[in-house]
Backbone as CSV, one residue per row, in Angstrom:
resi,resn,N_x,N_y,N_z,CA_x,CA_y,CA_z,C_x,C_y,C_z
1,UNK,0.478,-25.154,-39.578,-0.820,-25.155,-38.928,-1.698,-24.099,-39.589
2,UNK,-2.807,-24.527,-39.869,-3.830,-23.640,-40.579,-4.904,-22.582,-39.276
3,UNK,-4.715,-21.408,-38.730,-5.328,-21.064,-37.996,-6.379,-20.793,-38.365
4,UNK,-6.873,-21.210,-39.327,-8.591,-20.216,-39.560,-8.931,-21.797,-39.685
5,UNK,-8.571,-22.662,-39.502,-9.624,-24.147,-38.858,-8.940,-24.296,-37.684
6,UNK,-8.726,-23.555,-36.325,-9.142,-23.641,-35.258,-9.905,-23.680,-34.645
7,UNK,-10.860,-24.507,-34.408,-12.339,-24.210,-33.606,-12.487,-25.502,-32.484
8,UNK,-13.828,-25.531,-32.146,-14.236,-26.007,-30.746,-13.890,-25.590,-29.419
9,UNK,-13.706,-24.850,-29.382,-12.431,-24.265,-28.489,-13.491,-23.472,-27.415
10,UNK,-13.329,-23.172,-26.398,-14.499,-22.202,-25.074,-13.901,-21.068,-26.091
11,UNK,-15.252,-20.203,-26.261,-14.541,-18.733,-26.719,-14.518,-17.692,-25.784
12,UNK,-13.578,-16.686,-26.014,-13.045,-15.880,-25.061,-14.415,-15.161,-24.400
13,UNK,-14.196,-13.834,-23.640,-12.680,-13.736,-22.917,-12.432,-14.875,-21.708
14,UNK,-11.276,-15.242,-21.558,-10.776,-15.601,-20.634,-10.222,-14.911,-19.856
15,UNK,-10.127,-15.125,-18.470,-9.592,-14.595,-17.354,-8.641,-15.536,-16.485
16,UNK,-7.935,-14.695,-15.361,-7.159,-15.285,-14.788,-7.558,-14.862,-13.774
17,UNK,-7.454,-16.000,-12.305,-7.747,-15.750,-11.038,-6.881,-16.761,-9.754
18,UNK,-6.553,-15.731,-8.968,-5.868,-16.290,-7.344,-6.565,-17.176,-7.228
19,UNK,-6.060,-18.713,-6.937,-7.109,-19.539,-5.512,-6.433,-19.398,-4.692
20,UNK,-6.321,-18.695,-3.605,-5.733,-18.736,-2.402,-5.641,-20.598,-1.805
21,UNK,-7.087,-20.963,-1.636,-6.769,-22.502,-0.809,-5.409,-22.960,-1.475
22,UNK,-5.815,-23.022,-3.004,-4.867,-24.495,-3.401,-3.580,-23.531,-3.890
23,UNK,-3.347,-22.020,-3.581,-2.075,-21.366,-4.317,-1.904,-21.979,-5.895
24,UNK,-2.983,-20.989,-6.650,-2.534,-21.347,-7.482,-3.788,-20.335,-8.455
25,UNK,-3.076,-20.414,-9.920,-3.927,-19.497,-10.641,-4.836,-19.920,-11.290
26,UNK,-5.748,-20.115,-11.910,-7.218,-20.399,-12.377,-7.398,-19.487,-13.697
27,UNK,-7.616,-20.289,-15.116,-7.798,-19.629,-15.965,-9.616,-20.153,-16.476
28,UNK,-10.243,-18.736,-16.107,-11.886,-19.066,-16.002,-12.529,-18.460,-18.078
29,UNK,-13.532,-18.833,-18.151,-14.422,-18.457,-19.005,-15.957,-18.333,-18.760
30,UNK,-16.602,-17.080,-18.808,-17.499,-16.914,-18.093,-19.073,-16.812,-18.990
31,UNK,-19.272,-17.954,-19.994,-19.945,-18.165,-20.973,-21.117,-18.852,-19.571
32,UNK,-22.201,-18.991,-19.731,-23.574,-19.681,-18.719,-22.574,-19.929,-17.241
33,UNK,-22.347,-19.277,-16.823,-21.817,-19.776,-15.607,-19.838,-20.229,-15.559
34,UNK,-19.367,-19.656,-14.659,-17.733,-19.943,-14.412,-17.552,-21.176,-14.867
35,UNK,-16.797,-21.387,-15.688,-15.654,-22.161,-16.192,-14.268,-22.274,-15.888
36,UNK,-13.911,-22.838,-15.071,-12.513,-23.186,-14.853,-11.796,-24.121,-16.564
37,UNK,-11.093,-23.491,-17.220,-10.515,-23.964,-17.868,-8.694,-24.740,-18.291
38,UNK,-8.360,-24.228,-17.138,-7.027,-24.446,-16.853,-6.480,-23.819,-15.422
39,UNK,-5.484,-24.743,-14.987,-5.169,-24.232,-13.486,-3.255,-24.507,-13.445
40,UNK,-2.941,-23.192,-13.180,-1.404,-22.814,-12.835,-0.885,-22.951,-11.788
41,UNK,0.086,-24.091,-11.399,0.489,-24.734,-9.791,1.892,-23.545,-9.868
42,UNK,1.978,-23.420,-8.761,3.453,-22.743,-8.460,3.284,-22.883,-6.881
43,UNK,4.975,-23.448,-6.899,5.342,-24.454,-5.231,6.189,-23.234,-4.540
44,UNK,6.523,-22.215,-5.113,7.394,-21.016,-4.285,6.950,-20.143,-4.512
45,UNK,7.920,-19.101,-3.575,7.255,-17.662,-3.776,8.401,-17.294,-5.206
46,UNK,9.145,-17.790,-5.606,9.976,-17.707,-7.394,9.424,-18.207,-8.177
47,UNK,8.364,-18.923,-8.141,7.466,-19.434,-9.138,6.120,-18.486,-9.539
48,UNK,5.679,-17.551,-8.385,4.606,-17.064,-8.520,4.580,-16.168,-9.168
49,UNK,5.382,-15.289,-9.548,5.432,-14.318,-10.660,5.632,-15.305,-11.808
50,UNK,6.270,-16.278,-11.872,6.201,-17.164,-13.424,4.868,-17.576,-13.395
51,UNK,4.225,-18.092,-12.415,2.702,-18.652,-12.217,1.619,-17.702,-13.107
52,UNK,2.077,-16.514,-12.591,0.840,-15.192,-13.014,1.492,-14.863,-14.167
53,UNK,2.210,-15.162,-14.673,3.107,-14.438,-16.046,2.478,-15.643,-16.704
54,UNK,1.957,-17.246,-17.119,2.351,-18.225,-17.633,0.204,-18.243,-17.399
55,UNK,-0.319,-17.836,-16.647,-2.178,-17.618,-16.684,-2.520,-16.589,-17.513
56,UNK,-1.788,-15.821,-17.224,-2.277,-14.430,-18.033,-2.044,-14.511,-19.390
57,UNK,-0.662,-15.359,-20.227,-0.350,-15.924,-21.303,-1.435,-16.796,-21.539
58,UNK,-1.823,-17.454,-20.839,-3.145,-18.820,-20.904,-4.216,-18.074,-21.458
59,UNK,-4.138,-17.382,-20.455,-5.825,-16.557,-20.366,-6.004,-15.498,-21.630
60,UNK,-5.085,-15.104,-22.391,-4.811,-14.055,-23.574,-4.911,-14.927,-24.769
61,UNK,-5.259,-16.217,-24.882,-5.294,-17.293,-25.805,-6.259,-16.855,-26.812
62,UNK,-7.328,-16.775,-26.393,-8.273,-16.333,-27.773,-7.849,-14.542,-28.659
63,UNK,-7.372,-13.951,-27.510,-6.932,-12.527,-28.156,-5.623,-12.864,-29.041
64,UNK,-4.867,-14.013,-28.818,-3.907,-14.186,-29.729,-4.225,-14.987,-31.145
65,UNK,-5.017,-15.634,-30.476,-6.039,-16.208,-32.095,-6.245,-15.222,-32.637
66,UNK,-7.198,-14.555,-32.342,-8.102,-13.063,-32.892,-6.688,-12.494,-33.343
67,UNK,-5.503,-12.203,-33.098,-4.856,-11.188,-33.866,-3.988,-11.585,-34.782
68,UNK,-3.976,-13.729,-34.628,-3.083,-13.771,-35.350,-3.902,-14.149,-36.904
69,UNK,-5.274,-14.234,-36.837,-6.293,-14.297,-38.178,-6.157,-12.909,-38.388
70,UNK,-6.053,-11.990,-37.406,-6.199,-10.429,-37.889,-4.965,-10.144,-39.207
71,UNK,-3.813,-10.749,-38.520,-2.664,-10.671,-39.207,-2.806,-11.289,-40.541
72,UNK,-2.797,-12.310,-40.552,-3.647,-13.448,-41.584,-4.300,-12.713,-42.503
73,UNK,-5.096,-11.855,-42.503,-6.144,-11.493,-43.396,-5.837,-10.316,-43.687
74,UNK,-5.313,-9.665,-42.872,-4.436,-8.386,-43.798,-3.144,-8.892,-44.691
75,UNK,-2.208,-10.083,-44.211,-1.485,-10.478,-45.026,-2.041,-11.190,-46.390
76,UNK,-3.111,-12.072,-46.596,-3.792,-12.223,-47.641,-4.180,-11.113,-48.330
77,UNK,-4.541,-10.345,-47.961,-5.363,-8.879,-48.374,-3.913,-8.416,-49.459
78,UNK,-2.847,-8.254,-48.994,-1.988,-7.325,-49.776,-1.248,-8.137,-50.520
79,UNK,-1.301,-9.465,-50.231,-1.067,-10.332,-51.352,-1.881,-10.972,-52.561
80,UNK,-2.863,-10.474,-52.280,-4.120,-10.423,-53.284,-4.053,-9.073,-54.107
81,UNK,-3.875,-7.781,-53.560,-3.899,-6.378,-53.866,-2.298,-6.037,-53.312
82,UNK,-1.504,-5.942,-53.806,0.115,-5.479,-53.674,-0.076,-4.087,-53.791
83,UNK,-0.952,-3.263,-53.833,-1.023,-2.400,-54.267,-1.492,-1.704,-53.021
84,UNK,-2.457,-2.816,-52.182,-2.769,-2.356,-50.573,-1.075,-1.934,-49.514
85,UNK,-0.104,-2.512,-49.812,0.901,-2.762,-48.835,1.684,-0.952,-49.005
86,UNK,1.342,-0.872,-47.851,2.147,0.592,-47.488,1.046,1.757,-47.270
87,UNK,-0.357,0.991,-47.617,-1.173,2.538,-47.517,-1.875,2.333,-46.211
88,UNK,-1.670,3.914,-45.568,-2.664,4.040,-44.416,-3.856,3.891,-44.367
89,UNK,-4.481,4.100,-45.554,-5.921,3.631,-45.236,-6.546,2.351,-45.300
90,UNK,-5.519,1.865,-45.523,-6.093,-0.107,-45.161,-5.650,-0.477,-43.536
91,UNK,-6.480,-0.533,-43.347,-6.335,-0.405,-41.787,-5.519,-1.629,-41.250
92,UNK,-3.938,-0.906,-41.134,-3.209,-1.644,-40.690,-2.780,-1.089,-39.172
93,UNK,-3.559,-0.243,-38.920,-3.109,0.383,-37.515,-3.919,-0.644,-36.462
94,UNK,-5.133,-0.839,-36.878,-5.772,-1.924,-36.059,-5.353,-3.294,-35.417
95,UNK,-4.445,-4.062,-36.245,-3.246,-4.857,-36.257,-2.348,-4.108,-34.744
96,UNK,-1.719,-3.433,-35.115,-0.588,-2.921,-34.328,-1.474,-2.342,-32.543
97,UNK,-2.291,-1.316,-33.095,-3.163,-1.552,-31.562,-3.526,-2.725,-31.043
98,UNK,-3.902,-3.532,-31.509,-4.302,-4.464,-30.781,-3.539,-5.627,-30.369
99,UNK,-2.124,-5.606,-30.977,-0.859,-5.977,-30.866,-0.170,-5.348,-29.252
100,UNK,-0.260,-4.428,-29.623,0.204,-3.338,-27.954,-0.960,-3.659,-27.021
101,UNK,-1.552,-3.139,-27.365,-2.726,-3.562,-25.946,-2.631,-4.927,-25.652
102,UNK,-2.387,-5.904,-26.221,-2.346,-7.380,-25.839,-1.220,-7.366,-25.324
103,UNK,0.157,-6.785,-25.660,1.323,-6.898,-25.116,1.231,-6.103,-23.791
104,UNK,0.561,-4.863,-23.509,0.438,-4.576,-22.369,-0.016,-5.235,-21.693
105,UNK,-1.306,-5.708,-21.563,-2.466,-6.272,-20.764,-1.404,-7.994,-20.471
106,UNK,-0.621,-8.400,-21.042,0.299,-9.396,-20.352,1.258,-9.172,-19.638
107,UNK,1.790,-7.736,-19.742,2.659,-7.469,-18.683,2.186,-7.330,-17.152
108,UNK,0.737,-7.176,-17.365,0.157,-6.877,-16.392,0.651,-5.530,-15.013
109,UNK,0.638,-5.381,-13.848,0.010,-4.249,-13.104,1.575,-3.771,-13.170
């Protein structure tokens, strides 16, 4: 799969949200007005931590695009320049932060 022709797609951020009525999670985009873009059913109370674990994965969709072109283009980069691979000042820390913060922000609270 070629990720840098991914497109049409709602662009981020996405969010995740409770519906209490229908129990269930709601993955919104808040481009001209709420967007419901996807909705997470869970029938127990053992499903609902998979429910909110499986929206928040939903809802982190464009940040995983974004890091996996990030990755992408630093890996082109040092395979173009071999000479880039190992130095700190090619900003490979940016990669890795934003790697952790995405891995946090899915573990959620």
């Amino acid at each position: 799969m070629d990720i840098t022709k991914l497109t049409g797609f709602t662009p981020g951020p996405w969010v995740n949200d409770y519906n209490q009525p229908l129990s269930n999670w709601s993955i919104f985009a808040n481009h001209a007005g709420p967007k419901i873009l996807a909705d997470v059913f869970c029938t127990t109370a053992h499903t609902q931590t998979e429910a909110l674990a499986n929206a928040r994965l939903i809802a982190a969709s464009p940040d995983l695009l974004a890091l996996a072109k990030l990755g992408l283009e630093l890996s082109n980069a040092v395979h173009e320049h071999p000479t880039l691979a190992g130095r700190d000042d090619y900003d490979t820390r940016r990669i890795f932060t934003a790697a952790r913060a995405l891995i946090e922000a899915l573990k959620g609270d």
